[in-house]
MDAnalysis code that builds the backbone (N, CA, C; Angstrom):
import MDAnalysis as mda
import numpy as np

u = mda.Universe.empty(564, n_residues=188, atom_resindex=np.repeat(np.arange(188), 3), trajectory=True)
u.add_TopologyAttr("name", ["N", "CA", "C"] * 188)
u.add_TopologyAttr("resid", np.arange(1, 189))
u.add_TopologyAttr("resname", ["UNK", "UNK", "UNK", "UNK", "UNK", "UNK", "UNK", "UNK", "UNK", "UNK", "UNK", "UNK", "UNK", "UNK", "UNK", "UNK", "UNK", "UNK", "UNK", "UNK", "UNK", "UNK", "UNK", "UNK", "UNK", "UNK", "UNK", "UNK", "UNK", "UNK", "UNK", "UNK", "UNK", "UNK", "UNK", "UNK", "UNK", "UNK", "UNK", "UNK", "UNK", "UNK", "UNK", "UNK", "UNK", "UNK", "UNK", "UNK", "UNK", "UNK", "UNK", "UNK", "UNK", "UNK", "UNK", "UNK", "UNK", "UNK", "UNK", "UNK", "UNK", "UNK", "UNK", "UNK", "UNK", "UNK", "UNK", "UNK", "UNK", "UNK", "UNK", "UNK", "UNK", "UNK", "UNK", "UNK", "UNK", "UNK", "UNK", "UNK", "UNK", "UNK", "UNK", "UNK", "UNK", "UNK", "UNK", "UNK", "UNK", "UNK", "UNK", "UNK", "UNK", "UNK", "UNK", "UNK", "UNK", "UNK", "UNK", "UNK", "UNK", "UNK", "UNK", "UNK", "UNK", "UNK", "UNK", "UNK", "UNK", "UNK", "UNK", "UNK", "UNK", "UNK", "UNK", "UNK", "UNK", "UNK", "UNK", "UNK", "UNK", "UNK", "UNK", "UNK", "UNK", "UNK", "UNK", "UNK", "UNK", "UNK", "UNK", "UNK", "UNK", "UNK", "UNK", "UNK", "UNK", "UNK", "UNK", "UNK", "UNK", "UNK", "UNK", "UNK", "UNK", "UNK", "UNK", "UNK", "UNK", "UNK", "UNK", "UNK", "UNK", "UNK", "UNK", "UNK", "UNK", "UNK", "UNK", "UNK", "UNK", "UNK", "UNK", "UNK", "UNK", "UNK", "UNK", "UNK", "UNK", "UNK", "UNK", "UNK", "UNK", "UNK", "UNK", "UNK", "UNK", "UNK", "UNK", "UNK", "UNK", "UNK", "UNK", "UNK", "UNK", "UNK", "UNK", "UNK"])
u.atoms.positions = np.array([
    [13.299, -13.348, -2.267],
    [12.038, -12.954, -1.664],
    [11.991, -11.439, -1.478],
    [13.100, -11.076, -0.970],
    [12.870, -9.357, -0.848],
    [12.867, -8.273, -2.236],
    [13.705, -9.244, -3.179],
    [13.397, -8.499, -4.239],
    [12.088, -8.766, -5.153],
    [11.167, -9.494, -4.765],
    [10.129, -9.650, -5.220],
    [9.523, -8.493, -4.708],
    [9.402, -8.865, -3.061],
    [8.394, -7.996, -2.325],
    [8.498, -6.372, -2.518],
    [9.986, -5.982, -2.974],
    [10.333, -4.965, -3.443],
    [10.260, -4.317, -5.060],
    [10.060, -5.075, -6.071],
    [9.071, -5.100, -7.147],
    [7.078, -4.777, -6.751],
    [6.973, -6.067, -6.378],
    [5.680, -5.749, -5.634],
    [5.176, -4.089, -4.911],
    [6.308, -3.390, -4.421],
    [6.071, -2.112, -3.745],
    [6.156, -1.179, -4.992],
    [6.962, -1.567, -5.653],
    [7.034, -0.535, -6.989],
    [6.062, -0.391, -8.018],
    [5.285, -1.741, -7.850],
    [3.958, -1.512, -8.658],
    [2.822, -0.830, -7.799],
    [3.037, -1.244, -6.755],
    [1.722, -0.329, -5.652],
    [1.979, 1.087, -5.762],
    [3.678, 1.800, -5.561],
    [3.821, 2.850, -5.269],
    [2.686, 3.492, -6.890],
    [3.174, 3.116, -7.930],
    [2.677, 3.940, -8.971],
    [0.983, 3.746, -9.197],
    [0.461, 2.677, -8.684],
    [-1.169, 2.942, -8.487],
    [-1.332, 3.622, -7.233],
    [-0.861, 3.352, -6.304],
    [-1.246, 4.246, -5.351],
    [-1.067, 5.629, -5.427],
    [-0.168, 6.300, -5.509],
    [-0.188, 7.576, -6.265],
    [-0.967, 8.362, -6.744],
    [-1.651, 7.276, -7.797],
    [-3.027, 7.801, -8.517],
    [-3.933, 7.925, -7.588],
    [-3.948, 7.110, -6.842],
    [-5.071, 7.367, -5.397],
    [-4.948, 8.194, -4.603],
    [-3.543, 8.609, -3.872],
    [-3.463, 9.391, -2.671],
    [-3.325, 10.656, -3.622],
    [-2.871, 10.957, -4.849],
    [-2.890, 12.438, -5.040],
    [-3.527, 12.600, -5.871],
    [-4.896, 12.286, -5.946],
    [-6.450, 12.331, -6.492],
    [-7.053, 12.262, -5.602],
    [-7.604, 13.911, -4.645],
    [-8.498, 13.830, -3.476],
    [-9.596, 13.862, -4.465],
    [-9.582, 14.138, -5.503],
    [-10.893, 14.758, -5.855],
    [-11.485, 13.309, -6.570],
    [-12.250, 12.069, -6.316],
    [-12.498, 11.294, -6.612],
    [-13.926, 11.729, -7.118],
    [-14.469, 12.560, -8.734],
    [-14.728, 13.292, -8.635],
    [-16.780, 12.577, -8.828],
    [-17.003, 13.143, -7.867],
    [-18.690, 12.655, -7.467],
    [-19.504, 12.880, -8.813],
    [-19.031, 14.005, -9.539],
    [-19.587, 14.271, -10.914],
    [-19.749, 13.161, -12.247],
    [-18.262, 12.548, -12.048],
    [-18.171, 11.431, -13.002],
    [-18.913, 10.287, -12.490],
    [-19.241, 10.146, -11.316],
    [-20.017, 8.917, -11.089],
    [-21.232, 8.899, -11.306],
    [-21.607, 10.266, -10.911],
    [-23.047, 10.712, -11.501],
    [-23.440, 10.757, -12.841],
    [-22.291, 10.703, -13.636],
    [-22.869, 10.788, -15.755],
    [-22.495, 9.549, -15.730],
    [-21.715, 8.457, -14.912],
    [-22.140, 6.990, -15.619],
    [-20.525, 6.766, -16.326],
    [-19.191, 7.878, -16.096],
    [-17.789, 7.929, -16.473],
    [-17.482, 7.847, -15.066],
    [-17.534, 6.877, -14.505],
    [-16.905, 6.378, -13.116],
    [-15.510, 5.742, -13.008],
    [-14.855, 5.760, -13.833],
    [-13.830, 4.829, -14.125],
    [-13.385, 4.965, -12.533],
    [-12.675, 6.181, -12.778],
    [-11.549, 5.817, -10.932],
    [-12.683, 5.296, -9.997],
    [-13.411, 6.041, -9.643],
    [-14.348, 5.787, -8.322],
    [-14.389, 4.240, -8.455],
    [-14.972, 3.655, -9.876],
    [-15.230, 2.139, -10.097],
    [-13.946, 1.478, -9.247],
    [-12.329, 1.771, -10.140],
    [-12.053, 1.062, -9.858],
    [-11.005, 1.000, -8.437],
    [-11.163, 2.242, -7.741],
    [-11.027, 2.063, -6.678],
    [-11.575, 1.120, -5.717],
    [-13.189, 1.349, -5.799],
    [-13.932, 0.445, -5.102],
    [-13.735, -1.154, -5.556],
    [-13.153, -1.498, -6.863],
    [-12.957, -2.865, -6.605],
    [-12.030, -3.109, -6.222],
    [-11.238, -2.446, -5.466],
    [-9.806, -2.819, -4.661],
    [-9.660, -2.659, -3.210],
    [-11.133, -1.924, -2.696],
    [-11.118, -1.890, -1.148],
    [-11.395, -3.179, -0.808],
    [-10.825, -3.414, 0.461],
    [-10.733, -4.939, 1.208],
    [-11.055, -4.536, 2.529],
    [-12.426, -5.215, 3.180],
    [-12.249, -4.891, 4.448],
    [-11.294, -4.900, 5.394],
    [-11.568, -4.139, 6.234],
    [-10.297, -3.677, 7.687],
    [-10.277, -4.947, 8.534],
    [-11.180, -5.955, 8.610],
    [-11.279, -6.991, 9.103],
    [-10.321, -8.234, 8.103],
    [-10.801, -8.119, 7.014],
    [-10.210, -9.337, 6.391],
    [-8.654, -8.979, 5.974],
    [-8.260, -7.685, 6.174],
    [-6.669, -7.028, 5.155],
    [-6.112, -7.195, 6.738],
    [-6.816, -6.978, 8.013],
    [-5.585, -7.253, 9.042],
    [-5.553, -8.173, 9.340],
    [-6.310, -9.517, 9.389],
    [-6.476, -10.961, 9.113],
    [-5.063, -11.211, 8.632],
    [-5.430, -10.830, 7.491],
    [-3.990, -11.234, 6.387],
    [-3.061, -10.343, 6.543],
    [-2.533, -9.514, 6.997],
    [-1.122, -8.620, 7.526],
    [-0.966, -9.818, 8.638],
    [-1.596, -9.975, 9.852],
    [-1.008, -10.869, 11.060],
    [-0.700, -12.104, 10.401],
    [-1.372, -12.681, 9.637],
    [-0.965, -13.750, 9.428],
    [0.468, -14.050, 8.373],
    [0.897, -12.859, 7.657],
    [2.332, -12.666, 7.125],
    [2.703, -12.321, 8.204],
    [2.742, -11.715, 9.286],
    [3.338, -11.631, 10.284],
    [3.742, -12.797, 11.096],
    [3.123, -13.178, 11.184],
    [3.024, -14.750, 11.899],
    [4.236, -15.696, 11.128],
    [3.984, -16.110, 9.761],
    [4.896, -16.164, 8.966],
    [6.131, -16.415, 8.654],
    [5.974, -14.672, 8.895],
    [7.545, -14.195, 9.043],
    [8.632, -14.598, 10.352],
    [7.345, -14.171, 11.683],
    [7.855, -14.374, 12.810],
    [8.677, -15.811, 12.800],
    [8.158, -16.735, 12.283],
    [8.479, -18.082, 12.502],
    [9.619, -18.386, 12.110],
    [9.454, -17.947, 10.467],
    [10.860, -18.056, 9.613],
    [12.424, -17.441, 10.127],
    [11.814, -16.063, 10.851],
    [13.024, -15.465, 11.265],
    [13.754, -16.103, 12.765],
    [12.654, -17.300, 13.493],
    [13.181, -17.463, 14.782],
    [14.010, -19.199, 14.027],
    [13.538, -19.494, 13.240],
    [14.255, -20.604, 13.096],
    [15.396, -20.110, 12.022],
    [15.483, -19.216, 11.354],
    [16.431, -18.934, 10.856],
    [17.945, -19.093, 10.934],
    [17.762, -18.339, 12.404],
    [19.288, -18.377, 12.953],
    [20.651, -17.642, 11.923],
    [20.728, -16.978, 11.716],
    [21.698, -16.822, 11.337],
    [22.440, -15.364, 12.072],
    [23.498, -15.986, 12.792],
    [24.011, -14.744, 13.435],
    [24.847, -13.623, 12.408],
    [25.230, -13.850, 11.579],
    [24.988, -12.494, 10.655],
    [24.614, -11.622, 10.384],
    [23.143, -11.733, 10.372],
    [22.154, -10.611, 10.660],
    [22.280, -9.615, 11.629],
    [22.626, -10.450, 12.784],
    [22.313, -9.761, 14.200],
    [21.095, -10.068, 14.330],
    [20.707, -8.988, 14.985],
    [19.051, -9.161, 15.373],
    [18.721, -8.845, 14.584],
    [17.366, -9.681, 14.315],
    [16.124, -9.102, 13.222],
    [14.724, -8.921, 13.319],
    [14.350, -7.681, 12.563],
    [13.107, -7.381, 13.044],
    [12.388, -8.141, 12.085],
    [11.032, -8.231, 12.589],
    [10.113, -8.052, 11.300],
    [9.562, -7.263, 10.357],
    [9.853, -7.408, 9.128],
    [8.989, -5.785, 8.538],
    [7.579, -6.111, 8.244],
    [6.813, -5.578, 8.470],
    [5.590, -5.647, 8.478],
    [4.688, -4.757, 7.258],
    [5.537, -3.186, 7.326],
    [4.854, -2.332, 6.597],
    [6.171, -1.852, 5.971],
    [6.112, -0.444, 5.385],
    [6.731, 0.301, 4.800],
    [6.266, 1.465, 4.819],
    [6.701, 2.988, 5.312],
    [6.104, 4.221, 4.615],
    [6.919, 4.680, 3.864],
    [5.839, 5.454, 2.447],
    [6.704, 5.630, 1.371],
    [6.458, 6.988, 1.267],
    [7.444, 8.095, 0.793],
    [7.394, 9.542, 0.326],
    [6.339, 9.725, -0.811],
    [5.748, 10.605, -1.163],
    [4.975, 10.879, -2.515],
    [5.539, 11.301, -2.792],
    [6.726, 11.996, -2.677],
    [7.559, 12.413, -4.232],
    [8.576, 11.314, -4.823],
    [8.607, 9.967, -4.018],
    [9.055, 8.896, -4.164],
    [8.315, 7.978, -5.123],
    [6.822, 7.860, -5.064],
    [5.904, 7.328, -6.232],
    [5.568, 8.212, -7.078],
    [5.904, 9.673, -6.753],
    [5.721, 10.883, -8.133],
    [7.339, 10.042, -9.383],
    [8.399, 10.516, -8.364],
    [9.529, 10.009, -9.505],
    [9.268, 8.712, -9.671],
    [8.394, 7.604, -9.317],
    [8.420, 6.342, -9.774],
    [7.659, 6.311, -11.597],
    [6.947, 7.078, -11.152],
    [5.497, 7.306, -11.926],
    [6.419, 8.467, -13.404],
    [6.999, 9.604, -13.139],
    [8.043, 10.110, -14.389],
    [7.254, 11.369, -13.685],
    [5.796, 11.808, -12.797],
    [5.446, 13.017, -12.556],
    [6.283, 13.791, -11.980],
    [6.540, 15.116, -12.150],
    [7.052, 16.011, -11.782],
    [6.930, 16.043, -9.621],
    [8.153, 16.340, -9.449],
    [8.142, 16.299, -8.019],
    [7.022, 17.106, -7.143],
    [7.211, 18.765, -8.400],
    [6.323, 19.534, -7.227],
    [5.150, 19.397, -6.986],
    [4.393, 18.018, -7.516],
    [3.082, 18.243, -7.397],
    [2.857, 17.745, -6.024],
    [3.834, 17.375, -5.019],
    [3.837, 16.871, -3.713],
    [3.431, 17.704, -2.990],
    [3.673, 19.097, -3.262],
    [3.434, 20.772, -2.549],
    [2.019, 21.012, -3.331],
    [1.217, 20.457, -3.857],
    [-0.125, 20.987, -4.771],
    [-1.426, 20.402, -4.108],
    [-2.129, 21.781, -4.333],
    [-3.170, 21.113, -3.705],
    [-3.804, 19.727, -4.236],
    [-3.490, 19.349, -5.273],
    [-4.014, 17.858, -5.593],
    [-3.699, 16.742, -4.220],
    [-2.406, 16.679, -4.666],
    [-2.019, 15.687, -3.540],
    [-1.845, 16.210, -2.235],
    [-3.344, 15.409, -1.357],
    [-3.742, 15.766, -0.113],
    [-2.761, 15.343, 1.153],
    [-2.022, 13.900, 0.373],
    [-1.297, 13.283, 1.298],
    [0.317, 12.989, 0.746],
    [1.154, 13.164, 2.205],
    [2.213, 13.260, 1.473],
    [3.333, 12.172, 1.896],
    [2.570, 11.391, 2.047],
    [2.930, 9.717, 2.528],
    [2.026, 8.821, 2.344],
    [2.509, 7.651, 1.853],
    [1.399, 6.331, 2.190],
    [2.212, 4.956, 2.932],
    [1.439, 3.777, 2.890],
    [1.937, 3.280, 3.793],
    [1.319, 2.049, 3.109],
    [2.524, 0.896, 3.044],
    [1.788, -0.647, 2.255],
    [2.475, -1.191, 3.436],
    [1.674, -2.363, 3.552],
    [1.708, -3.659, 4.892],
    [1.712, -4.363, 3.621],
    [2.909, -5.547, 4.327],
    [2.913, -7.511, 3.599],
    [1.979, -7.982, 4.386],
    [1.213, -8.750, 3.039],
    [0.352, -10.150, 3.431],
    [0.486, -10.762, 3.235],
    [-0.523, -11.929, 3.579],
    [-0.746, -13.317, 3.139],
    [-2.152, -13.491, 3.418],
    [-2.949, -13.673, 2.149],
    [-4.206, -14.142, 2.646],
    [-4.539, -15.641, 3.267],
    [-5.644, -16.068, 3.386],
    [-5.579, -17.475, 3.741],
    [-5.296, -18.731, 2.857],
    [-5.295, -18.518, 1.125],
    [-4.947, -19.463, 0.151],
    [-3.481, -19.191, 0.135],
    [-2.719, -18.234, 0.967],
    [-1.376, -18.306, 0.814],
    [-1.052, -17.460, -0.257],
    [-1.600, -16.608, -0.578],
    [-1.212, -15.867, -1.627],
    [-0.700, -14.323, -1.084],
    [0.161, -13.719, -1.581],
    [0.825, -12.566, -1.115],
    [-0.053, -11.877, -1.341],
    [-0.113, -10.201, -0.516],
    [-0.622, -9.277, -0.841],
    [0.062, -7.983, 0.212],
    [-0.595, -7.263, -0.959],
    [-0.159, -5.615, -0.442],
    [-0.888, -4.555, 0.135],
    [-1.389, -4.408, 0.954],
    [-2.628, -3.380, 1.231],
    [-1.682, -1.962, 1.597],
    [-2.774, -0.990, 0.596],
    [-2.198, 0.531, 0.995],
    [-2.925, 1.126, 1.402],
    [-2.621, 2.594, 2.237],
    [-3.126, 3.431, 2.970],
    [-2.620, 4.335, 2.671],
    [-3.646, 5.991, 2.601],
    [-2.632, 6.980, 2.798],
    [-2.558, 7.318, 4.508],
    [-1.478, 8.192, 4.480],
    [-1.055, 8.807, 6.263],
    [-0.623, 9.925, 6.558],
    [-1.444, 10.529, 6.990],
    [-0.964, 11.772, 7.653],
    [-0.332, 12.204, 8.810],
    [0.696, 13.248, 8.773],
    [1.483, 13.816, 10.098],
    [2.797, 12.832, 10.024],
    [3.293, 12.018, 9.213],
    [4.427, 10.982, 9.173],
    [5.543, 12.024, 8.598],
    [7.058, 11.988, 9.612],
    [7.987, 12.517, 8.691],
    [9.062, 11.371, 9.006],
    [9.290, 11.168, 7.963],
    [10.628, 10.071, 8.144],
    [11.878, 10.440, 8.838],
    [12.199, 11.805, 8.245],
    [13.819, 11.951, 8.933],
    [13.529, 12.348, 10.200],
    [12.289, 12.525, 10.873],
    [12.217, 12.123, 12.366],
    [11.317, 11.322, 12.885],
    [11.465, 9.728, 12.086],
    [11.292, 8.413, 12.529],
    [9.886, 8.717, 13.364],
    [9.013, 9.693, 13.043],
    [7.704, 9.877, 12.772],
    [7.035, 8.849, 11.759],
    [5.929, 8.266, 12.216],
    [5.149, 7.394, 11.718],
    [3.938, 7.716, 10.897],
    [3.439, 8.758, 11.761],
    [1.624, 9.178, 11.475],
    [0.926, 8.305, 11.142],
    [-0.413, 8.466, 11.101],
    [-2.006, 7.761, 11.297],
    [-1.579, 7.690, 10.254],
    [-2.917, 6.246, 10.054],
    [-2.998, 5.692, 9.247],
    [-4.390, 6.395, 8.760],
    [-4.959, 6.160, 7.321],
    [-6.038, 7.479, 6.597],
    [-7.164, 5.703, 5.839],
    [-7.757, 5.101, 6.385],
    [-8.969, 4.434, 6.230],
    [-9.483, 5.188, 5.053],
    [-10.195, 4.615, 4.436],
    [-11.189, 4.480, 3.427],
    [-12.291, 3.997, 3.848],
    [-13.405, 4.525, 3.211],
    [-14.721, 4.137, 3.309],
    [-15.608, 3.293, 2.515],
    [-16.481, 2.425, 2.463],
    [-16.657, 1.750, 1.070],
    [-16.938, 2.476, -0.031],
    [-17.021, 3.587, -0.235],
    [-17.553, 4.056, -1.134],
    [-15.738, 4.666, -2.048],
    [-15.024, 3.832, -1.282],
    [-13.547, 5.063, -1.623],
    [-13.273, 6.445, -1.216],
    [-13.972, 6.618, -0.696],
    [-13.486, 8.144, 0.334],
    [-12.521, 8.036, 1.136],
    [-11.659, 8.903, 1.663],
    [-10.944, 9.646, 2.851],
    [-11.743, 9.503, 3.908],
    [-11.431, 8.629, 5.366],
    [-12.444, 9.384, 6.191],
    [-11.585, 9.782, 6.771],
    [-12.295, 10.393, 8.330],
    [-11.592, 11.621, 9.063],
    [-10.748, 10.877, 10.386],
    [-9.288, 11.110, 10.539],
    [-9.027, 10.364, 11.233],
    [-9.403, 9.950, 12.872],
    [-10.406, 11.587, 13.146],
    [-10.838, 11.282, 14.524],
    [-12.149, 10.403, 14.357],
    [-12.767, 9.729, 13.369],
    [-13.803, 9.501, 13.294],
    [-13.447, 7.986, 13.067],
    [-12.472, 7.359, 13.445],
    [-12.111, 5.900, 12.795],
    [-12.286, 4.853, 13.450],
    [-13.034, 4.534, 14.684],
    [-13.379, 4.478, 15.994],
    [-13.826, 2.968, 16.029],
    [-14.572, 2.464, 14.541],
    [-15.662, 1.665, 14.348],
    [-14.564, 0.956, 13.296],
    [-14.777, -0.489, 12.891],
    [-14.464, -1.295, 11.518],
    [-14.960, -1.161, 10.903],
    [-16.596, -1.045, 11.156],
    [-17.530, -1.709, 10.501],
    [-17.322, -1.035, 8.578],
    [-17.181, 0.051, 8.442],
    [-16.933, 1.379, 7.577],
    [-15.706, 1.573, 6.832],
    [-14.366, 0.719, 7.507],
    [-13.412, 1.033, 7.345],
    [-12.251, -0.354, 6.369],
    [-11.887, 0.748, 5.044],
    [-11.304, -0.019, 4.143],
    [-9.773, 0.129, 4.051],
    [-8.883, -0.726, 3.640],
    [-7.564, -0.471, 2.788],
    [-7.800, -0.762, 1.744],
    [-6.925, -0.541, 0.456],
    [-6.629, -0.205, -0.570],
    [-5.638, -1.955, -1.091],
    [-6.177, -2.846, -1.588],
    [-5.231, -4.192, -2.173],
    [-5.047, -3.559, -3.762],
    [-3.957, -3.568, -3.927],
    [-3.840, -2.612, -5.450],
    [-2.395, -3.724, -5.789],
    [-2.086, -5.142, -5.385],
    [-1.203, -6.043, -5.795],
    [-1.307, -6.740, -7.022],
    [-0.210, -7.018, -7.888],
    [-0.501, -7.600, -8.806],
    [0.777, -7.973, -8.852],
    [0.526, -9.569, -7.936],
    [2.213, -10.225, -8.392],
    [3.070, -10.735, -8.896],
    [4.317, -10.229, -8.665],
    [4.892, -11.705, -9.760],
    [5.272, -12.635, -9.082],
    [4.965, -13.924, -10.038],
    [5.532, -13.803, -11.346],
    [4.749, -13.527, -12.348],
    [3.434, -13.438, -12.024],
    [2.343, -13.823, -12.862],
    [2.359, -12.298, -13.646],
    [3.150, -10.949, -12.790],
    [3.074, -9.733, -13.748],
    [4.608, -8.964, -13.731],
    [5.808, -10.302, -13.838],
    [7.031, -10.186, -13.537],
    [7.051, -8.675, -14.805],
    [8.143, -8.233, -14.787],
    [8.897, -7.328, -15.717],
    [9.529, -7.969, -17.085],
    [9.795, -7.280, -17.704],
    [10.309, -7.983, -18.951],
    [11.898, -7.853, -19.088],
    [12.151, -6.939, -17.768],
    [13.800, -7.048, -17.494],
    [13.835, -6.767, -15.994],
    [13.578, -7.890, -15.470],
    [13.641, -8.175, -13.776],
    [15.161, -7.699, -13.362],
    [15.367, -7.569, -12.311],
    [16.595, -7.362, -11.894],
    [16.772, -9.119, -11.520],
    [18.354, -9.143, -11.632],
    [18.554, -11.039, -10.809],
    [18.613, -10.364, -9.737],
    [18.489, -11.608, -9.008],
    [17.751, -13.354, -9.798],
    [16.393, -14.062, -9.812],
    [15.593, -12.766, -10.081],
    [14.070, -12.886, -10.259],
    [13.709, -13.143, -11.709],
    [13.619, -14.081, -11.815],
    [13.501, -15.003, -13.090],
    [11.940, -14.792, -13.742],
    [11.338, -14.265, -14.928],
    [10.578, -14.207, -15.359],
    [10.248, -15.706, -16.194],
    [8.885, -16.082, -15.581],
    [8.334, -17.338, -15.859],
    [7.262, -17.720, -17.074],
])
């Protein structure tokens, strides 16, 4: 299971990428009718209502699995819920050059995927970018909403749902396994 869910992050990290270090989602191309990104961004926003629906309810989930679990081995265990990831971490996923993490392209220099489960039981990944997060001091930072239209909004302005999107950019396996999985993730 974790090495799925950890495949699963490796395909988000490299679409997401394309998203968080492409501020310029560029208004021009949508206007001549060459919308590609803008398009297909917008078919991947999921409302803020229905994507935290489905985060609690992998949460829920999880919670359950891990209390009947039992296994004192572990020790204690948390739940993971999310993940924040470096952008020069989905730059080297992707083969791009590191420094474009320092460029003005890429606005953000973290993102952030939550595990789901929607209500047919099907996994999912919702991403976000985040600002002010530094890892090596267990800094978190805001989370960076989307708007329906695929915009950035402003994080003091996030106040409302009604407006406010994540990013489902999942495509799982097995159904988009690798053609050399690591074991013992068996391509079907």
């Amino acid at each position: 299971m974790k090495k799925i869910i950890y495949k699963m992050l490796l395909v988000t990290f490299v679409t997401a990428m394309t998203v968080a270090c492409n501020d310029k989602v560029a208004d021009s191309s949508a206007e001549s009718g060459s919308g590609d990104v803008l398009d297909s961004v917008q078919l991947v926003l999921t409302p803020y209502a229905v994507a935290s629906a489905d985060i609690e309810r992998f949460k829920s989930i999880q919670d359950t699995v891990l209390k009947y679990a039992n296994q004192p081995q572990l020790g204690t265990t948390t739940a993971i819920t999310a993940y924040t990831i470096r952008a020069i971490d989905m730059l080297a996923a992707m083969g791009l050059p590191s420094n474009l993490v320092n460029s003005k392209e890429c606005k953000y220099k973290y993102a952030r995927v939550y595990l789901a489960v929607d209500s047919l039981l099907k996994f999912k990944l919702y991403i976000l970018p985040v600002q002010g997060a530094n890892l090596t001091d267990s800094i978190g930072g805001t989370d960076i909403y989307l708007n329906s239209k695929g915009k950035y909004k402003n994080p003091a302005m996030q106040d409302g749902d009604a407006d406010k999107y994540m990013l489902d950019l999942n495509a799982p396996c097995p159904s988009t396994c690798a053609d050399n999985p690591p074991s013992p993730i068996v391509k079907k």
